[in-house]
C-alpha positions, 0 to 999 in steps of 0.5 A: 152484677156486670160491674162485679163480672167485670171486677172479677175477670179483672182478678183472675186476669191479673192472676193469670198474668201472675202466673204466667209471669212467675212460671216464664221467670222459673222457665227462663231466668232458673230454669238453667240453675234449677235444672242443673241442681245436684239433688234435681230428681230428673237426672235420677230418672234419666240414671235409670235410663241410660248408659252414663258416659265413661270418664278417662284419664289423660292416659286412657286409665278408667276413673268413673264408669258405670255398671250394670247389676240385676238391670240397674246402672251403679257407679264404679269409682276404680281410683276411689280416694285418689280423684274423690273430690274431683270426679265427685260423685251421684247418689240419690241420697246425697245428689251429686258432686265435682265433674259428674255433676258439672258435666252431667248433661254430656255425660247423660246423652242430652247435649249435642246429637246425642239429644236427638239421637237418644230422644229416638232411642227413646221412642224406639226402646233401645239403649239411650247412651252418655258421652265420655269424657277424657280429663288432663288428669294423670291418675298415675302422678294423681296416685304419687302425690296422694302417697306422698300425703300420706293421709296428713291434711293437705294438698297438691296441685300440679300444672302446664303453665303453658296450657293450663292443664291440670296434672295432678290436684289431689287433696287428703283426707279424702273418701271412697266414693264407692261407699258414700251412701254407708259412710255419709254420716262419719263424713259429715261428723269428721272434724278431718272434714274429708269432703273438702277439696283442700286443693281449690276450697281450702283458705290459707296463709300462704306464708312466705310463698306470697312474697312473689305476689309482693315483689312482682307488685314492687317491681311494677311500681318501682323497676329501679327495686332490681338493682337496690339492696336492702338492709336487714337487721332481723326485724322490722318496725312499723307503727310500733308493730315489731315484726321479727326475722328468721334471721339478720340477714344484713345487705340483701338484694330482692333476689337474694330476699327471696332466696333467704325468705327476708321478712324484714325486705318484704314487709316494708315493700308491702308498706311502701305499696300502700293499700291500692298498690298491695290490692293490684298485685293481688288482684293482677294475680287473680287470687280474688277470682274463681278460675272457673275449674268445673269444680267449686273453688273458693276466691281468695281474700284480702283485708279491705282497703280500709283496712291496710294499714301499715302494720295489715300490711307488713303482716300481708306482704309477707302472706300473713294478716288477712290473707287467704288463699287455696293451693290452686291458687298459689299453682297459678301464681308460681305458673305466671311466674314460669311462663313469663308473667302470663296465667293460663285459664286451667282446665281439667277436661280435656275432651268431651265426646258423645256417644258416637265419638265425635269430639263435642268438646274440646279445650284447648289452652286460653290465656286468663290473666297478664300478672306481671311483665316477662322482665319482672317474671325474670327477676323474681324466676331468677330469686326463686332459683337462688332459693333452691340453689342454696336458700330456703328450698334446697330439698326441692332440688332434682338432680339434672334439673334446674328447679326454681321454689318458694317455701313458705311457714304460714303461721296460723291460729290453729296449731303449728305452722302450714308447710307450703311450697311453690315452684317449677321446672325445668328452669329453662323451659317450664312444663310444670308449676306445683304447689304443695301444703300440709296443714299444721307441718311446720317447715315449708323448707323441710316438709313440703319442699322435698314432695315437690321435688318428688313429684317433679322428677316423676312428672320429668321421668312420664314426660311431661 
C-alpha cells in the first residue's frame, strides 16, 4: 500500500512539474507572440474599454481614430484605400493588420505611464485612453501617388535616403477598411488579391533596375571596371545560352551601360562575379532581410549558390533568373546609391505619445547597411544621371532639377512585361529616393518613369 502511495505522489508530482514547466514556456517563451496575435480576444476587450489612440500623418492630417456611437468605439479610417495596407485595420471578425496591430499596446494605453495611469482609471471608473501616434507618412503625396496608379497593380515607395523616413508607400489595388466586415468576402475571392501590400510583399523581377546591384558589386571586386569600355554586339552568349540585347550598343563604358540599360554589359559582369561575388552585392544590399518596417515585408530571393551557373547568372545580373524582390526594396537600393553607399534603417513612425502627450517613442534616423563605397556610389550616380539625361529614363526628368534613374522591363511569366523605375533627386543632394512598378505595363521608360517624375516635382514643390 505505501509503495503504491509512494508511486502515486510520484506521477502527480512529475505531473505537476509537467505543468508548471508547460505553462512557464506559454508565459515566457509565447507569452510575447501569443499576446501580441491579431485575433487575441484580450485586445477586443480592452476595444470596449478605452479611447484608442489617434493616428496622425506627418502633417497633423487625421488617418485612424476612433468613434464613438450608442457607447460603443468604431474605427474611423478618413483616407480609407490610400493608407489601407499601412494603417491596417481591427475587426473582430478578421482580428487586426499593419500599425494598428504592430502598435496596439501603445495605441491601448498598456505601455509606459499609461499602464499604470489606466490600470487607476480602471479602479476609479473613469475613461482609460491610448496613446497617438504620429507617422513620416504625407497622406498628401500618399493621395497623388495612388492617383497616379490609377487602380492598375502596382506600387510606389518614396524615401529620405538621409533618414530612412517613409514619404509615401502606397500600393493598388487597395480596400476601404471601413468596410471589411461587409466586403471580407470579395476580398478574399479577388484575384487582384487587394489585401497584398505590393509595396513591401510583393516578389518581383526587377528587371534592368538591378543592374545597380551588379555594377556596385563589379565595382567592388574590380575598381579598375570604371575606366574600361565594353563591347556590345546586341547579345551575348553563354554556354550556349543567347541572351539578346535591346540594341547594338557597340563601345560602352559602365556608365553609359547603365545610361542605355546594356544587357550584353551586364550579363557578363554577372558572370565574371561568379556565384559568391553576385550573392555579396545582393546581399550588401539587404535585399535578402526584412528592414523591419512594422509591417510585414517579404525578403528577397536569389537562386542558391549552387545553382548560379553561368547562364542563372547572365539572366541575374540583369534582374531576370530567380531574382525577386519588393518595390521597398529596390526604394532602398536607389537610397544607398543617393546618400553615398549608406542604407538608412526606414521607418514610418515617427512619434509615439501616451495619453498625456509625453513623447514615449521617438525614431530617429539609424544607419542599416554600408552597401557600397561613396566611390562606386558616384560612379554608378553619375550613370544614372546619364540614363535621365538622355537614356532610358528621360520621362522622369523635372524641369530645374537634376534627377538620376533607372528603368527597368522585368520580363515575366505572367503577362507582359513589369514597368519599374528607381531613382532620386535633386542629384546634388538627395532627399528623395523612389521607386515605382506597375505589373504587366511594358516599358519602364515609358510608364513608370514619368509617375516618378510626377511624384518628385510634388515632393520638391511641399519641401521635401
Amino acid at each position: 500500500m505505501k509503495n503504491n502511495i509512494l508511486k502515486l505522489g510520484i506521477l502527480m508530482l512529475g505531473l505537476f512539474s509537467i505543468l508548471v514547466v508547460y505553462l512557464s514556456y506559454l508565459q515566457v517563451i509565447r507569452g510575447p507572440a501569443i499576446a501580441a496575435n491579431t485575433y487575441n480576444r484580450r485586445f477586443q476587450e480592452y476595444e470596449a474599454q478605452v479611447l484608442r489612440g489617434t493616428i496622425y500623418d506627418a502633417k497633423g492630417a487625421v488617418l485612424a481614430r476612433t468613434e464613438f456611437t450608442d457607447g460603443r468605439g468604431r474605427r474611423v479610417y478618413p483616407r480609407g484605400r490610400e493608407t489601407a495596407h499601412l494603417i491596417g485595420y481591427i475587426s473582430e471578425l478578421y482580428g487586426r493588420a499593419g500599425l494598428e496591430s504592430t502598435y496596439d499596446r501603445y495605441l491601448l494605453g498598456r505601455e509606459g505611464a499609461d499602464r499604470i495611469r489606466n490600470y487607476v482609471n480602471k479602479i476609479l471608473d473613469r475613461q482609460q485612453s491610448g496613446g497617438d501616434m504620429v507617422l513620416t507618412l504625407d497622406a498628401n503625396l500618399q493621395e497623388l501617388a495612388v492617383d497616379l496608379l490609377g487602380g492598375r497593380r502596382g506600387a510606389v515607395v518614396l524615401i529620405d535616403p538621409r533618414s530612412g523616413a517613409v514619404l509615401v508607400m502606397a500600393s493598388s489595388p487597395s480596400f476601404d477598411p471601413n468596410r471589411l466586415d461587409n466586403i471580407w468576402s470579395s476580398l478574399v475571392a479577388d484575384e487582384a488579391a487587394p489585401l497584398i501590400n505590393r509595396a513591401t510583399q510583393g516578389a518581383y523581377p526587377p528587371g534592368s533596375t538591378f543592374k545597380v546591384v551588379t555594377a556596385a558589386g563589379a565595382l567592388a571586386e574590380k575598381p579598375d571596371l570604371a575606366a574600361k569600355t565594353f563591347s556590345c554586339p546586341g547579345f551575348i552568349e553563354v554556354d550556349g545560352y543567347k541572351l539578346m540585347d535591346t540594341d547594338v550598343h557597340g563601345e560602352v563604358d559602365i556608365k553609359k551601360a547603365l545610361a542605355v540599360s546594356c544587357n550584353t554589359t551586364f550579363a557578363q559582369l554577372g558572370v565574371d562575379l561568379g556565384p559568391d561575388g553576385f550573392e555579396k552585392a545582393v546581399k550588401a544590399f539587404g535585399l535578402t532581410q526584412d528592414p523591419g518596417l512594422g509591417v510585414p515585408a517579404r525578403p528577397g530571393t536569389i537562386a542558391p549558390t549552387d545553382k548560379l551557373h553561368p547562364t542563372e547568372l547572365a539572366s541575374s545580373a540583369i534582374g531576370q533568373g530567380e531574382v525577386l524582390v519588393s518595390p521597398l526594396q529596390m526604394a532602398l537600393v536607389a537610397a544607398a546609391v543617393a546618400n553615398k553607399g549608406v542604407i538608412m534603417r526606414p521607418y514610418l513612425v515617427d512619434t509615439v505619445k501616451d495619453s498625456m502627450g509625453e513623447v514615449i517613442l521617438q525614431t530617429s534616423g539609424r544607419k542599416w547597411l554600408t552597401a557600397t563605397s561613396p566611390q562606386i556610389a558616384g560612379i554608378i550616380k553619375e550613370g544614372m544621371l546619364e540614363a535621365v539625361r538622355y537614356g532610358t529614363a528621360t520621362a522622369a526628368a523635372v524641369p530645374g532639377m537634376q534627377v538620376a534613374g533607372k528603368t527597368g522591363s522585368a520580363q515575366n511569366p505572367h503577362g507582359a512585361s513589369h514597368a519599374w523605375f528607381i531613382g532620386f533627386a535633386p542629384a546634388s543632394q538627395p532627399s528623395l529616393a523612389v521607386a515605382v512598378i506597375l505589373e504587366n505595363a511594358g516599358s519602364g521608360g515609358a510608364v513608370a518613369a514619368p509617375i516618378a517624375g510626377r511624384l518628385i516635382a510634388a515632393a520638391a514643390a511641399k519641401g521635401y
